[in-house]
C-alpha positions in Angstrom: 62.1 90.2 17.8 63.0 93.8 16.9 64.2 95.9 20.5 61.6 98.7 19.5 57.6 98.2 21.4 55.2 97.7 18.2 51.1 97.6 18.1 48.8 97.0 15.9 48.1 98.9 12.3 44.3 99.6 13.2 41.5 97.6 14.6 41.1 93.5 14.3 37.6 92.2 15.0 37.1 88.5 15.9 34.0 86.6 16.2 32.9 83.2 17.7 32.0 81.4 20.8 33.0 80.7 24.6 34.3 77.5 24.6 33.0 77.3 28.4 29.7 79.1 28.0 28.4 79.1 24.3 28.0 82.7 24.5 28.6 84.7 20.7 31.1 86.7 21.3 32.7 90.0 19.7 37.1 90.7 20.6 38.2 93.4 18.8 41.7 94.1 19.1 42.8 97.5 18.9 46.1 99.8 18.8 47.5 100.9 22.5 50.2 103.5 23.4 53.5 102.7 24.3 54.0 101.4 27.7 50.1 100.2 27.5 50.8 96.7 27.8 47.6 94.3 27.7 44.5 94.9 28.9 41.0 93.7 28.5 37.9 96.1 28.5 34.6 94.3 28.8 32.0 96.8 26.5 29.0 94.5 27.2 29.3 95.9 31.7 28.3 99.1 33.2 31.5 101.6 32.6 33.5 99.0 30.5 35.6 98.4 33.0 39.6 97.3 32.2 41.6 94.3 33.1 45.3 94.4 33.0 46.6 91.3 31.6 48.8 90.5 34.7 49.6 87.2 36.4 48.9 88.5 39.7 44.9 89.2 38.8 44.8 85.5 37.6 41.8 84.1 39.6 41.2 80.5 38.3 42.9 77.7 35.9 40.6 75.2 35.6 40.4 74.3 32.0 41.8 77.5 31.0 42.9 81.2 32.7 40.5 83.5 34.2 41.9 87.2 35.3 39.5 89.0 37.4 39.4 92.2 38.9 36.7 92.5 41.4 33.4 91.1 40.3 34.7 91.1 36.6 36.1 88.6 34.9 37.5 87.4 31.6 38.1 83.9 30.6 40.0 81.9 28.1 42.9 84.8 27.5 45.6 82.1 26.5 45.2 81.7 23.0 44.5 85.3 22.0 47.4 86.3 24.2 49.9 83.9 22.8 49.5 84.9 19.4 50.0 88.7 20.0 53.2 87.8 22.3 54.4 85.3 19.6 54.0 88.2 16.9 55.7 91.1 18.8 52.8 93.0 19.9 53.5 94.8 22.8 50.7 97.0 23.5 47.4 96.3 23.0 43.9 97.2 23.9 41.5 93.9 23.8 37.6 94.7 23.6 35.2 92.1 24.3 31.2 91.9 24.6 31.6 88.8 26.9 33.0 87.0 29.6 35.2 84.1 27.6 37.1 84.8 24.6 35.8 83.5 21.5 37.3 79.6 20.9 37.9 80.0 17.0 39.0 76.3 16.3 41.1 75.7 19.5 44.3 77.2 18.1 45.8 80.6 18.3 45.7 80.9 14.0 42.6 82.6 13.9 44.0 85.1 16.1 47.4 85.4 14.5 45.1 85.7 11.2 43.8 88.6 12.4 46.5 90.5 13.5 48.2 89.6 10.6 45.6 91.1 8.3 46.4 94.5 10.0 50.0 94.7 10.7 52.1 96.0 13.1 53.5 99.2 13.4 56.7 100.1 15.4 57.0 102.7 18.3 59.2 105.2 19.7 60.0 103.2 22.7 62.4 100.1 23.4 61.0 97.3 24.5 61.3 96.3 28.5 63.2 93.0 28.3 63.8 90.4 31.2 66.8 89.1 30.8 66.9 85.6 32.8 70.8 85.9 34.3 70.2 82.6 36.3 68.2 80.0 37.0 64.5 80.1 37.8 62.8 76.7 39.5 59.2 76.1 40.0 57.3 72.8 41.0 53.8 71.4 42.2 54.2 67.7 43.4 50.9 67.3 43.7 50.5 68.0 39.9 53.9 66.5 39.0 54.7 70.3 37.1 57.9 71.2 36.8 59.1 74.4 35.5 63.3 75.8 35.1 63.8 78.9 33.1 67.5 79.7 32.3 69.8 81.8 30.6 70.2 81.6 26.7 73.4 82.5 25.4 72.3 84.8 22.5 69.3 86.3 24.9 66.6 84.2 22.5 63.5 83.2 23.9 63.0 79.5 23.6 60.6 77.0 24.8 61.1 73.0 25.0 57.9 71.0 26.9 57.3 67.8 28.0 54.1 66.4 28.6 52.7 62.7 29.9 49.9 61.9 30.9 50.3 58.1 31.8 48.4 57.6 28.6 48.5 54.7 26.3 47.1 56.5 22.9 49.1 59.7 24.5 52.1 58.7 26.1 54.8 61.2 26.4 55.3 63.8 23.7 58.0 66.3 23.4 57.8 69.9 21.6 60.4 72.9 20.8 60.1 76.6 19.8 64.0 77.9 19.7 62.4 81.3 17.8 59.3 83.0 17.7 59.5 83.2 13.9 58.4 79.8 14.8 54.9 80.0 16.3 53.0 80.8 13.4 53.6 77.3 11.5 54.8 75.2 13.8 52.5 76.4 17.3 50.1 78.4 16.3 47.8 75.6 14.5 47.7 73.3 17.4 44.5 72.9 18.8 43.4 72.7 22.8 42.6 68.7 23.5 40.6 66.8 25.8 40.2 63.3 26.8 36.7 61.5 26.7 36.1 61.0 30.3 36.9 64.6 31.0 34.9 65.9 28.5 31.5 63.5 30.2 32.2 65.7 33.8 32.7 68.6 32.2 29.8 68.3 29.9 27.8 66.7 33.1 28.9 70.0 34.9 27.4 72.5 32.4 31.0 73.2 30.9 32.5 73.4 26.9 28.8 74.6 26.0 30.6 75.7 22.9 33.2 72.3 22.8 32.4 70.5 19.7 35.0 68.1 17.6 36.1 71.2 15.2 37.4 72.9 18.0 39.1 70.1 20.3 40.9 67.0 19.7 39.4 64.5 21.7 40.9 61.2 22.6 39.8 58.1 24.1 42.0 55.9 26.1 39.5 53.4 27.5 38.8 49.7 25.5 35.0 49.1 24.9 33.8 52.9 24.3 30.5 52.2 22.4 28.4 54.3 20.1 25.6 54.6 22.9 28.1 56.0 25.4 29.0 58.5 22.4 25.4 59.4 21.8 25.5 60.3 25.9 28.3 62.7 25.7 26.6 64.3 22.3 23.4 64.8 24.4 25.0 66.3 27.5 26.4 68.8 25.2 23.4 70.0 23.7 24.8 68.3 20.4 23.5 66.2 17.5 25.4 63.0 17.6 27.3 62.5 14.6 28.4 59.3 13.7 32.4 59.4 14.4 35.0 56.6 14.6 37.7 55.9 17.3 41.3 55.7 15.6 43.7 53.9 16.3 45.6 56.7 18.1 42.9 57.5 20.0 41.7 60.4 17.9 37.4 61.0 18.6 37.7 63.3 15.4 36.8 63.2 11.6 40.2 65.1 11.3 43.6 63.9 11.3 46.1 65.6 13.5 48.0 68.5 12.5 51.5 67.4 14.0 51.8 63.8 15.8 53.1 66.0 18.5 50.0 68.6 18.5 48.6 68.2 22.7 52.6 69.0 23.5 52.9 71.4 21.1 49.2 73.1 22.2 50.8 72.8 25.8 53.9 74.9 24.4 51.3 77.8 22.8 49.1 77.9 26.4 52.4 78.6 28.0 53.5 81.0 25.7 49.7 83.2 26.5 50.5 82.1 30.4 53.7 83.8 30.2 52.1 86.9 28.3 51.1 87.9 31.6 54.8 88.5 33.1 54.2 92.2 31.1 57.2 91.8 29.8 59.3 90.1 26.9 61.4 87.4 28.2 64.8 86.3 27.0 65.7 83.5 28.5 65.1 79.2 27.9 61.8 78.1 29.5 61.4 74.3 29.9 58.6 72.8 31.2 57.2 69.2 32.3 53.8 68.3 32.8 52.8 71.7 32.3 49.1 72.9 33.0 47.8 76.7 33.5 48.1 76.7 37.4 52.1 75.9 36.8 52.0 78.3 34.0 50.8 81.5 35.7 52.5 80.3 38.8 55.7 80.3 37.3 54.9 84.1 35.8 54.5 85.0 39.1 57.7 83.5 40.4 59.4 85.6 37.3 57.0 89.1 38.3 58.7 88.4 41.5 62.6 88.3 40.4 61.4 91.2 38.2 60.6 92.9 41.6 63.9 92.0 43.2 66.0 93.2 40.1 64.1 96.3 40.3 65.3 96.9 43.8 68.8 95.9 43.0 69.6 95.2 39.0 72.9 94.3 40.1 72.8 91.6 42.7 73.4 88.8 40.6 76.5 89.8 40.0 79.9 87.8 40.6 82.7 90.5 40.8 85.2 86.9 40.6 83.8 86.5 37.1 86.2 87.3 34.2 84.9 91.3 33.2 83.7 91.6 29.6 86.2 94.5 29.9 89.0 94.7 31.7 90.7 98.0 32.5 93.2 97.4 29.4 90.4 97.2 27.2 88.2 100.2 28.8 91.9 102.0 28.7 91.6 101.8 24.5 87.7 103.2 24.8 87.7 106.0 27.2 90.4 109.0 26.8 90.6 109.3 31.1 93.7 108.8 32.5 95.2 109.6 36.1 93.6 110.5 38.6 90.6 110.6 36.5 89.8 107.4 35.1 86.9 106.0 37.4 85.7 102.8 36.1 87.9 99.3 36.7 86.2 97.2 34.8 82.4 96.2 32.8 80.9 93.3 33.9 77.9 93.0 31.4 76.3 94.7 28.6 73.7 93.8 26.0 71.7 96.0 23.5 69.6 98.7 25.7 71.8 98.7 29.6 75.2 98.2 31.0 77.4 97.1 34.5 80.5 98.2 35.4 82.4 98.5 38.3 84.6 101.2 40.0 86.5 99.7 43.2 87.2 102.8 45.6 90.8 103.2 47.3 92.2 105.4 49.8 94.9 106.2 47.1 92.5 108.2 45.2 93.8 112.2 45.3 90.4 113.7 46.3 90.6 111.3 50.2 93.3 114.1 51.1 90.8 117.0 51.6 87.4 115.0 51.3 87.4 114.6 54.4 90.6 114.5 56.6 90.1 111.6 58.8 86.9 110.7 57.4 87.1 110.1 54.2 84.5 110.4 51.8 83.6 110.0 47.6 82.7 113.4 46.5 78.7 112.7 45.0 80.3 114.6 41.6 82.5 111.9 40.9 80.4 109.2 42.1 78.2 110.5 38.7 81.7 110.9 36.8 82.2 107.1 37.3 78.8 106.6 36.3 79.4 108.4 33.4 82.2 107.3 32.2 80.2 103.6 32.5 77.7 105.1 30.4 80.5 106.4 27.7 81.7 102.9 27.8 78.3 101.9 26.9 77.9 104.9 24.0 81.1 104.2 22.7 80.5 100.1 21.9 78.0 101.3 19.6 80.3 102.7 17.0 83.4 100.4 14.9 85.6 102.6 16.3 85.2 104.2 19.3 88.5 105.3 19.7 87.9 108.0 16.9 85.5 109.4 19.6 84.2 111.4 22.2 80.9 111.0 24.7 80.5 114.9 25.7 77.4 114.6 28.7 74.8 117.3 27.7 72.8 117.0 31.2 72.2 115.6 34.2 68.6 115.1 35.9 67.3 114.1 39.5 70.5 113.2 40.7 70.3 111.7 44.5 72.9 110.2 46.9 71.8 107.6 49.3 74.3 106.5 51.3 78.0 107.4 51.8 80.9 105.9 49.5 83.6 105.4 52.0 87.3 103.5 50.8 86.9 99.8 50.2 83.3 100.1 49.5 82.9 98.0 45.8 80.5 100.2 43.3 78.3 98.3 41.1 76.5 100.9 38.3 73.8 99.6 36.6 72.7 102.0 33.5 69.3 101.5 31.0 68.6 103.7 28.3 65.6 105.6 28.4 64.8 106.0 25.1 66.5 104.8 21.8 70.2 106.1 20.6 69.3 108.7 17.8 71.8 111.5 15.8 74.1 110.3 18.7 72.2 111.3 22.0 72.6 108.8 24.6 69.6 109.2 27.1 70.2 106.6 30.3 68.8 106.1 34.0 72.0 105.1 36.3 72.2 103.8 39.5 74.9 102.9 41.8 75.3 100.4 44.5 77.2 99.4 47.2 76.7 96.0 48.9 73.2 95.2 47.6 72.2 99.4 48.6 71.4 102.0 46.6 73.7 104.9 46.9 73.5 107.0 44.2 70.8 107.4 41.1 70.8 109.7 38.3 69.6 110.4 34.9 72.1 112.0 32.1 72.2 112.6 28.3 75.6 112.3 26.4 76.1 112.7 22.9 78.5 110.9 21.1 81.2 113.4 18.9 83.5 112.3 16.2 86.8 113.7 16.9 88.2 116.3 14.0 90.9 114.1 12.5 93.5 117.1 13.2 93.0 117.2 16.8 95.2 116.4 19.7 94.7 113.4 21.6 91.4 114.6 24.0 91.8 115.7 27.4 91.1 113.7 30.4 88.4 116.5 31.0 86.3 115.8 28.0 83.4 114.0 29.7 83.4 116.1 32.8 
């Protein structure tokens, strides 16, 4: 996926049936502004009122998800969401004249079909990634889920699924998406499944008033199963019966599977729509056993959460005993600082749009003897000068060859300080750009902590200067 947000071209209309309640029903999806995220407008109530699509407003997962925001609900999302996830839409306005989102065939195609058929169109924003930086755990004995989502190395977001049902025509079935290039051929035709027996209760209960055998894959497991029993289901479902044979893989359909794998590989695309509702992309290895939509949206509740925690403190996962991506030799060859004015001893991380590094304070430091006698204390201006020169680090690394230039800082904005930097305090910078690198502007949000606490934030533009090839070697004053 590119690192810029992107929404759709214009407007892509869609029209079918709830799988739940039969009802015809219109989705349109439309173009949204950047930072707009998903959200679902029902046109068909009073005031067309909006639901975000966000795990925390998820309100039910029997046989599917249902968000709901007060009295209003939407049901179905997964399919529609995992297509535009799965084709880099971030933002997205998704208009419907019903309750359920139309069932299509009981894949996602028909939904990447129509966003395909208006295209997307990139935005002047970077996209909000979470980066998984360790493990993620999430179980349900009851339901025998289990769900780990862990680090990649290259930052890809993969999914690998087990499911088993204790089936004999099902048995256990394994399926893989290591790119999202992926989903359109391999995931996206891979439609929802059902077993007989469920589909009797839920016909029984007034369910799948829209379920028929060109939208589902249903399989049969029991021996015996006759025509009359058949001819029940059909009834119960408001259905013709249709004379249809039982294969030997357990298939109810007049159609052959897609993949032999297709129920994992369905499981793989419901996750991918579940996961939709974080808000944000996610880089990061997602594996999952026994999945269903409860463990689904649970688990993108469990990652809202360490979204939550990281927002609080970006830097806690840290280990300052871990071999720096650059050590102070290496940050010596990047920045021009030298004595007394070098303030960074090392970057711990860095990846396309933020970076950590680390500046370990000392009661050698010249500015201790008059800041304060006897109670000494890190001046706020070079507490930003050691953020800065993190954030130079971080400009520098996207030229070949940095050492042919300069950051000059243009400005600084809303600078606070929040606790007191004292000698043998540790600080951990944390800095995210703002908005893209353009013509050489660097525009980045820093923060800096000290043992898990914020103690000083700022924002700050630096441009990045080419340095005339006549000049002397730069001053240590050059990114005051």
């Amino acid at each position: 996926m590119s690192d810029f947000q992107h929404t759709l071209k214009g407007s892509a209309v869609i029209t079918g049936v709830g799988l739940h309640t039969g009802e015809p029903v219109t989705l349109t999806l439309r173009p949204a502004p950047v930072g707009h995220g998903y959200k679902f407008q029902r046109t068909d109530l009073e005031g067309e009122p909006i639901i975000d699509a966000d795990a925390d407003l998820v309100v039910s997962t029997e046989r599917g998800t249902t968000l709901g925001k007060g009295e209003v609900t939407v049901n179905t999302t997964e399919h529609v969401l995992s297509a535009l996830y799965a084709l880099g839409v971030d933002n997205c306005l998704l208009q419907t004249t019903g309750r359920e989102m139309p069932i299509m065939d009981g894949s996602a195609l028909p939904f990447v079909h129509a966003i395909e058929s208006v295209g997307l169109v990139q935005q002047d924003a970077l996209r909000n990634w979470f980066v998984l930086k360790e493990p993620i755990w999430f179980e349900t004995q009851e339901r025998g889920t289990e769900m780990l989502g862990v680090p990649t190395p290259g930052g890809e977001f993969r999914l690998t699924v087990m499911v088993d049902y204790n089936s004999p025509v099902l048995g256990t079935q394994h399926a893989s998406m290591y790119r999202a290039e992926e989903f359109k051929k391999e995931i996206a035709p891979c439609r929802t499944f059902v077993f007989l027996r469920e589909l009797e209760q839920l016909a029984k209960a007034g369910l799948i008033k829209g379920g028929d055998l060109n939208n589902a894959i249903v399989l049969e497991d029991r021996e015996g199963t006759t025509e009359e029993q058949l001819k029940e289901v059909a009834k119960n479902l408001g259905r013709e019966y249709e004379k249809v044979e039982i294969r030997r893989n357990g298939v109810v359909n007049t159609t052959d599977l897609k993949f032999f794998n297709e129920p994992a590989r369905h499981k793989l695309l419901d996750i991918v729509g579940d996961l939709a509702l974080v808000g944000r992309p996610i880089k990061g290895h997602i594996l999952a056993a026994r999945p269903g939509h409860f463990g689904n949206t649970s688990f993108a509740k469990r990652i809202k959460e360490k979204i939550r925690e990281e927002e609080k403190n970006p830097v806690s996962h840290v280990d300052l005993g871990k071999e720096p991506l650059f050590d102070i030799v290496q940050i010596h060859k990047m920045l021009p600082h030298r004595y007394p004015f070098l303030l960074v001893d090392k970057v711990m991380e860095m990846n396309e749009d933020s970076i950590i590094g680390v500046k370990n304070v000392t009661m050698n430091e010249p500015h201790f003897t008059g800041h304060f006698p006897n109670n000494p204390v890190m001046p706020g201006v070079l507490q930003v000068e050691a953020m800065a020169q993190v954030g130079g680090i971080f400009a520098l690394s996207k030229v070949p060859d940095p050492e042919n230039y300069t950051t000059y800082f243009l400005k600084t904005d809303g600078i606070r300080y929040r606790r007191k930097v004292i000698p043998g305090d540790t600080l951990i910078f944390h800095l995210a750009l703002i908005t893209p690198i353009r013509r050489g502007l660097v525009h980045m949000q820093g923060r800096g902590y000290v043992n898990g606490q914020l103690a000083v934030e700022a924002e700050m533009m630096a441009q990045i200067v080419k340095n005339p090839v006549s000049a002397e070697p730069v001053k240590a004053s050059a990114t005051a």
